[in-house]
N, C-alpha and C positions, 0 to 999 in steps of 0.2 A: 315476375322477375324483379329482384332487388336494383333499386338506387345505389349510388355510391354512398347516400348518407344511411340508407337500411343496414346495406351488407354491415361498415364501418361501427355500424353500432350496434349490431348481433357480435361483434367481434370483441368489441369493448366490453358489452355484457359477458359475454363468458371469459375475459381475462379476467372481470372485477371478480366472478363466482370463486373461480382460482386461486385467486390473491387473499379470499375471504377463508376459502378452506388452508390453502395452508399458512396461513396467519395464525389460523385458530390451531392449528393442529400444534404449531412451534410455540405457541403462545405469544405471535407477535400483534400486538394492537396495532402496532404503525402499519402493519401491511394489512391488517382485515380492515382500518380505516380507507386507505389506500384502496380496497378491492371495492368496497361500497363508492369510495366517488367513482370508480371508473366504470362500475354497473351502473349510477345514475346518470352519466353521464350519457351510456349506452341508449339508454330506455330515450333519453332526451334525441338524440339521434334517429333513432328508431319512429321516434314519432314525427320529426318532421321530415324524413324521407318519406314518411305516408301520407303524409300532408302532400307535402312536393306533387307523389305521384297523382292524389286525387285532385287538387287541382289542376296540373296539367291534362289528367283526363276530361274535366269540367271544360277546360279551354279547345281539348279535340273535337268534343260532341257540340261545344258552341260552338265552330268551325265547319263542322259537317250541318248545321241548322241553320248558316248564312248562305251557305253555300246556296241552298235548295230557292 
């Protein structure tokens, strides 16, 4: 299951893909610029919701290892 910062930033990535295609397609730079930050942006997100999640997992199984 997605985080709020996973979901957030799969969503951003494929607005930026969007903004890059039909930038290119109208020939506008400002928007294929515009679609690259918000893809990077994406990917940036992406990574630390999986961060988030593995550490919190990190913190469940050292929980369940105090516990014993």
């Amino acid at each position: 299951m997605w985080n709020k910062n996973e979901r957030d930033g799969n969503v951003d990535q494929a607005k930026g893909k969007v903004k890059q295609a039909v930038g290119d397609l109208a020939g506008n730079d400002k928007l294929k610029a515009e679609g690259k930050v918000d893809e990077t942006v994406g990917k940036a997100k992406t990574a630390v919701g999986g961060s988030q999640k593995k550490v919190g997992a990190a913190i469940e199984n050292l929980g369940k290892v105090v516990k014993r």
